[in-house]
C-alpha positions as CSV (number, residue, x, y, z in Angstrom):
1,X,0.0,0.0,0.0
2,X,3.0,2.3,1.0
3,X,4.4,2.1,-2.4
4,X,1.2,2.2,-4.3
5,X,0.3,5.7,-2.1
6,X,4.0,6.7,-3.2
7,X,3.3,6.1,-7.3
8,X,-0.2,7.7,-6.4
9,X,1.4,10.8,-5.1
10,X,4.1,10.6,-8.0
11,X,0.7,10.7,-10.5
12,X,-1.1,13.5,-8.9
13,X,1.9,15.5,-9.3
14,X,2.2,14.7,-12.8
15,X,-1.2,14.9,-14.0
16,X,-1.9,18.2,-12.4
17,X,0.5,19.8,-15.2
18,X,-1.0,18.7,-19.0
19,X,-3.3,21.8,-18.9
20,X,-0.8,24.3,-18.0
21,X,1.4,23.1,-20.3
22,X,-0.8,22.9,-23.2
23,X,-2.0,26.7,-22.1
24,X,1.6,28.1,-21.5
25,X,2.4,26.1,-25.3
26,X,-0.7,27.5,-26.8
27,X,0.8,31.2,-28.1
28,X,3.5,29.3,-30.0
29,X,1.5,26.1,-31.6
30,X,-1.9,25.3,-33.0
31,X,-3.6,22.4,-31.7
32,X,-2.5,19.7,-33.8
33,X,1.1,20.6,-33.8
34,X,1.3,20.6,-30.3
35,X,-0.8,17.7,-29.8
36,X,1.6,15.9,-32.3
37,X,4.9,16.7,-31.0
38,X,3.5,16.1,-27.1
39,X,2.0,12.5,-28.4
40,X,5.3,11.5,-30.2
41,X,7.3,12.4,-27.3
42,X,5.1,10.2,-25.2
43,X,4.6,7.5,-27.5
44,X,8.3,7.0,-27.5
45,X,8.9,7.2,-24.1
46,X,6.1,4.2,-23.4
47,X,7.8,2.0,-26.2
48,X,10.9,2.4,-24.3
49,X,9.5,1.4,-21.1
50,X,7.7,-2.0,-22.3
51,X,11.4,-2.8,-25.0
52,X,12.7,-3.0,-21.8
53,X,10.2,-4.5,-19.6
54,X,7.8,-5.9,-21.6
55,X,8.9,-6.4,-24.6
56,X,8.1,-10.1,-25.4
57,X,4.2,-9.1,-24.6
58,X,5.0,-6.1,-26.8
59,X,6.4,-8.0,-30.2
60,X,3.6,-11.0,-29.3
61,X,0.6,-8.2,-29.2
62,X,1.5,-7.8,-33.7
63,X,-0.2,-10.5,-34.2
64,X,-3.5,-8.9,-33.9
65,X,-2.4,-5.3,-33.8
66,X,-6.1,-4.4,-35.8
67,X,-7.3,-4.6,-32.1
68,X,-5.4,-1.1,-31.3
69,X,-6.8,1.0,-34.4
70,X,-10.5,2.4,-33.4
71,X,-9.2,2.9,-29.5
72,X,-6.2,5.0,-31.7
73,X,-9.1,7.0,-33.4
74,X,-10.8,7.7,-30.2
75,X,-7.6,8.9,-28.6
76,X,-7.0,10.9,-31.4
77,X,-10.0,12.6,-32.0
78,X,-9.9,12.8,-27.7
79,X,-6.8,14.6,-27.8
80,X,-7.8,17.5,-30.4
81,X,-11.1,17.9,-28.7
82,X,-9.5,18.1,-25.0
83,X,-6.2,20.8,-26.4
84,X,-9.2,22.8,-28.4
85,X,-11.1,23.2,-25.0
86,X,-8.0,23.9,-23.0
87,X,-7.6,27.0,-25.5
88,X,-10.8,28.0,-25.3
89,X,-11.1,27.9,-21.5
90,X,-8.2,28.0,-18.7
91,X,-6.7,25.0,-17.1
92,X,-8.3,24.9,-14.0
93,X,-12.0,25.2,-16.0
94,X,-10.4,21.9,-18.2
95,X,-9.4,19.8,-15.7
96,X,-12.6,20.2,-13.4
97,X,-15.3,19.8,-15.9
98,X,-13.3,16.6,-17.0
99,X,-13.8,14.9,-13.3
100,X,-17.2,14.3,-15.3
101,X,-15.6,11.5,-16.8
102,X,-16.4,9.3,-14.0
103,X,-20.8,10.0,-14.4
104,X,-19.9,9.4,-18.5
105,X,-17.8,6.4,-18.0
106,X,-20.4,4.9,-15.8
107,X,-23.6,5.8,-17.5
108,X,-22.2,3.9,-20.5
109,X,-21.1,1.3,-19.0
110,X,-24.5,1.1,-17.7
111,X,-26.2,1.3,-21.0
112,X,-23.9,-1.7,-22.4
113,X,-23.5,-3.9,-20.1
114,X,-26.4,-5.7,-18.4
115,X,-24.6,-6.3,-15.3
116,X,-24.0,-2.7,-15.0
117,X,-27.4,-1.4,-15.2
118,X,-27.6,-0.9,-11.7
119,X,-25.0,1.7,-11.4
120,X,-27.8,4.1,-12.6
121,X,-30.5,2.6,-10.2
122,X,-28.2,3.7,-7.3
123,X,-29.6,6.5,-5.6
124,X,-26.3,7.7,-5.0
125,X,-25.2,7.6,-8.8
126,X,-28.3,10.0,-9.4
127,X,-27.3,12.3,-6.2
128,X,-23.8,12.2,-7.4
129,X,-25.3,12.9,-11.7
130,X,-27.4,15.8,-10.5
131,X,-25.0,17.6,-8.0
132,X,-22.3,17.1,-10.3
133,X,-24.0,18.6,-13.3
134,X,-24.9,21.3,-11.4
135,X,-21.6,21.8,-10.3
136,X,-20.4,22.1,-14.5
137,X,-22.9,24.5,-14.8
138,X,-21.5,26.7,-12.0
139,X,-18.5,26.4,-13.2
140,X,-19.3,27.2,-17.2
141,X,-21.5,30.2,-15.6
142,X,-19.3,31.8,-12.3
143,X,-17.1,33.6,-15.1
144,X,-20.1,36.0,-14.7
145,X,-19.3,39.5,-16.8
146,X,-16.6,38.0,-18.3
147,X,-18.2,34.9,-20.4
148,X,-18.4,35.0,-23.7
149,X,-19.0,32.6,-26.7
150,X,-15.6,31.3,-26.8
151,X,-15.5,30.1,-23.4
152,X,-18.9,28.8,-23.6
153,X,-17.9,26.5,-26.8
154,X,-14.7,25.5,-24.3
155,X,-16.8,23.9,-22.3
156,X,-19.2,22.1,-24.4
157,X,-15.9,20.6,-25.9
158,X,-15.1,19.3,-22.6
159,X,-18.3,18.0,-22.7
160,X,-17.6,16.2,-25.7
161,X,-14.3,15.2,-24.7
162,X,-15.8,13.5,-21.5
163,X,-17.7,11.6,-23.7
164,X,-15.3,10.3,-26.6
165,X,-12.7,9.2,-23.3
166,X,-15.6,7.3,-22.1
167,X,-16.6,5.7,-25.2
168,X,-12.4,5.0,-25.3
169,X,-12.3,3.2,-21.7
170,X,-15.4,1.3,-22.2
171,X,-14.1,0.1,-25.6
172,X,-11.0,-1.1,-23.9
173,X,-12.2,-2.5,-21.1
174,X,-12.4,-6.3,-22.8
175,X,-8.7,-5.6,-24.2
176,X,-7.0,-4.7,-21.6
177,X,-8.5,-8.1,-19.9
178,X,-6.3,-9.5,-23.0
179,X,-3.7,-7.4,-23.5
180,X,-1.2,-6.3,-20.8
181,X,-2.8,-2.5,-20.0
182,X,0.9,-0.9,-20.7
183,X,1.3,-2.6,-23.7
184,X,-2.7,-1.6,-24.7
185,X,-1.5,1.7,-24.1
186,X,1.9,1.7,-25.8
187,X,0.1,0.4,-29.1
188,X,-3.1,2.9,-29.0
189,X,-0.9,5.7,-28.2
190,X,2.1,4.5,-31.0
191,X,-0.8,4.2,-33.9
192,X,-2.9,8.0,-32.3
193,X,0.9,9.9,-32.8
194,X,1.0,8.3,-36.7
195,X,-2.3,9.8,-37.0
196,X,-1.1,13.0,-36.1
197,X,1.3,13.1,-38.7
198,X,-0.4,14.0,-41.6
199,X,-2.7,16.4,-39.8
200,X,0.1,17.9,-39.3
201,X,2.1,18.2,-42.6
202,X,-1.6,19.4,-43.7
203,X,-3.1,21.6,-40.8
204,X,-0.3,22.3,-38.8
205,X,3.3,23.5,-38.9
206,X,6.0,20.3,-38.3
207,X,8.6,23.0,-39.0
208,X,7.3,25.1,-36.1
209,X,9.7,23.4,-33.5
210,X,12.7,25.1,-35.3
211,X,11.2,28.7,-35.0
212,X,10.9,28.4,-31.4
213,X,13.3,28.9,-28.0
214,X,15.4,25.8,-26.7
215,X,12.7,26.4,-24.0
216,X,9.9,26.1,-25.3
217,X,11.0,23.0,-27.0
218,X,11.9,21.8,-23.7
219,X,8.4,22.2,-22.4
220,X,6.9,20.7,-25.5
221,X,8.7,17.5,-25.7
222,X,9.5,17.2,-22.5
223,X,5.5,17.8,-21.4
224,X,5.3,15.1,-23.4
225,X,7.3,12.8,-22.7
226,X,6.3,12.9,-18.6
227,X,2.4,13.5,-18.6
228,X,1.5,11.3,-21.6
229,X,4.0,8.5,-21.6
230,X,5.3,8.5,-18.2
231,X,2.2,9.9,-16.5
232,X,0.4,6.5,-18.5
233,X,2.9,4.5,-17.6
234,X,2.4,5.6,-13.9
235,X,-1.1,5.7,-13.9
236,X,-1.1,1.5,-14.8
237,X,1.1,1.3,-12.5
238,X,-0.6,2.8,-9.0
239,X,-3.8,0.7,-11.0
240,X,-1.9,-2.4,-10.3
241,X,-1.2,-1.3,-6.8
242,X,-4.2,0.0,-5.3
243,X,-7.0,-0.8,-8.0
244,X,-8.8,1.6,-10.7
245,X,-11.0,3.1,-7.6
246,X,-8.6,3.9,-5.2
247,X,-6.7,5.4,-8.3
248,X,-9.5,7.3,-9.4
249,X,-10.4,8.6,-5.7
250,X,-6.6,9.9,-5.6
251,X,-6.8,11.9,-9.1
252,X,-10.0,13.7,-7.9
253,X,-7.5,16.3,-6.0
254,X,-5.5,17.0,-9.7
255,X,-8.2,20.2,-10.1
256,X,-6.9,21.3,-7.0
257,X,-3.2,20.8,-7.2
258,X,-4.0,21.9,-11.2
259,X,-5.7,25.0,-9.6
260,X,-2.6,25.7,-7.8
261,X,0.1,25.6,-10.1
262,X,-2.7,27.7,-12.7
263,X,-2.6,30.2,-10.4
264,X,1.5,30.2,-9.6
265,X,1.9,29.7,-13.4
266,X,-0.5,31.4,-15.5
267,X,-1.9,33.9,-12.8
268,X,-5.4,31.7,-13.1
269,X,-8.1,32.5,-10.7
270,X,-11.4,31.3,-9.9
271,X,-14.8,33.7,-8.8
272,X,-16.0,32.5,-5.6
273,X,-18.9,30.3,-7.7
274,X,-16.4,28.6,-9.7
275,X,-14.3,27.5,-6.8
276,X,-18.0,26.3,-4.9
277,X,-19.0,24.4,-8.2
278,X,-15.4,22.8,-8.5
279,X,-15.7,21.8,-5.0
280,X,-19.7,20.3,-6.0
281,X,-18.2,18.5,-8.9
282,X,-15.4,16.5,-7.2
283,X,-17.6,16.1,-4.3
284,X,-20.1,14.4,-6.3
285,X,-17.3,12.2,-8.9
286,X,-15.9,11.1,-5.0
287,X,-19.7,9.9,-3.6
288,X,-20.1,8.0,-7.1
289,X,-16.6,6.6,-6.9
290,X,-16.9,5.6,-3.4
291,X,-20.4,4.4,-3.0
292,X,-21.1,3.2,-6.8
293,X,-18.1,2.5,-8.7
294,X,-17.0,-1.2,-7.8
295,X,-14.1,-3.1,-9.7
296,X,-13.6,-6.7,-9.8
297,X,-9.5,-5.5,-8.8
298,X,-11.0,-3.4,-6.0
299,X,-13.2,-6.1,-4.3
């Protein structure tokens, strides 16, 4: 447990980073160049882990490598969606409205699989639904005088980004009972980084790199490298540890820690309803993740 807290804490730390990255990156690269350096970086890093440590589950997965290509898709079109928003919005705003992941994921889950169709029976997975939706719309509306229809199309992309991600874990959730999680992982993100390459030659700038400070190249791969490959390859690993709930419990502080760093950062801050909605939302993911969420590794 000791060591699973420590890789826990290791993960919170990481993960409370991507959006101020992709916000302090976002006045020198569009969306998909960023998103395609940041995922190659990653990508690389995760295929270095498993050569090393898993690689005869690695070269064994080729054989039916079609299994990877829609959860690629998904993570693809996941990844433009989430940046997109992140531009749109602020960090803080990004990473609490996606703690909705957790009523998405679930409801889902709920409408597919028959022995899930009590999760949305469970008087606390409506509390939790309805405090937690009315939490996002605190948080979409305590901008007060200073919303506008940008911000307001941020959000509904984080909306939408909930929704691919949960469309993503739920399509994975046979695989992964096949295939090693890291390796699942390795391969989805390997194949999403190819598909970023000829958005990029088309729609972005793969020459922008060479334009920009050593810095800023620094932060780019380097964001990279530790919150997508790294921060993936950490997140399996506190899974295996302490169990998807207990995991999930612990990343319910990231919009705090996030919030934090925003406000050190990027001089972020929050009106009084926003901070009140943020703490409804996580509030509500927590009573849902605690009271209704149940994993076979948990029990």
């Amino acid at each position: 447990m000791n060591r699973g807290l420590f890789y826990g804490g290791l993960l919170i730390l990481i993960w409370s980073w991507p959006t101020v990255f992709i916000t302090l990156l976002s006045d020198d690269f569009d969306v998909i160049t960023q998103n395609f350096f940041r995922y190659s970086a990653g990508s690389l890093i995760l295929l270095l882990i498993v050569l090393v440590f898993r690689r005869r589950e690695f070269l064994r997965a080729r054989a039916k490598v079609y299994r990877f290509f829609i959860p690629s898709l998904l993570v693809f079109a996941f990844q433009i969606v989430w940046v997109q928003a992140i531009y749109l919005t602020t960090p803080t705003t990004s990473i609490l409205l996606s703690k909705l992941d957790v009523i998405f994921i679930a409801t889902l889950s709920a409408l597919l699989f028959e022995a899930e169709r009590r999760v949305v029976k469970n008087r606390f997975f409506i509390a939790g639904c309805s405090l937690a939706l009315l939490g996002a719309v605190g948080v979409a509306l305590g901008r007060g005088g200073e919303a506008d229809a940008q911000f307001n199309l941020g959000v509904l992309l984080l909306l939408l980004r909930s929704g691919i991600w949960a469309v993503y874990t739920v399509m994975i959730r046979d695989l992964v009972n096949k295939v090693e999680p890291l390796i699942t992982a390795t391969w989805v993100f390997l194949f999403a980084s190819v598909l970023f390459l000829p958005a990029v030659v088309v729609w972005g700038d793969i020459y922008r790199p060479t334009n920009v400070s050593v810095t800023t190249n620094i932060m780019l791969f380097g964001s990279g490298a530790v919150c997508v490959g790294l921060g993936n390859a950490l997140n399996y690993t506190t899974i295996k540890h302490l169990g998807s709930t207990m995991t999930t419990t612990l990343l319910l502080v990231t919009p705090f820690t996030a919030g934090i760093i925003a406000y050190l950062v990027c001089d972020e801050t929050l009106t009084a309803l926003q901070v009140v909605s943020g703490v409804v939302i996580v509030s509500s993911c927590l009573l849902i993740v605690r009271k209704v969420v149940v994993h076979d590794d948990d029990k």
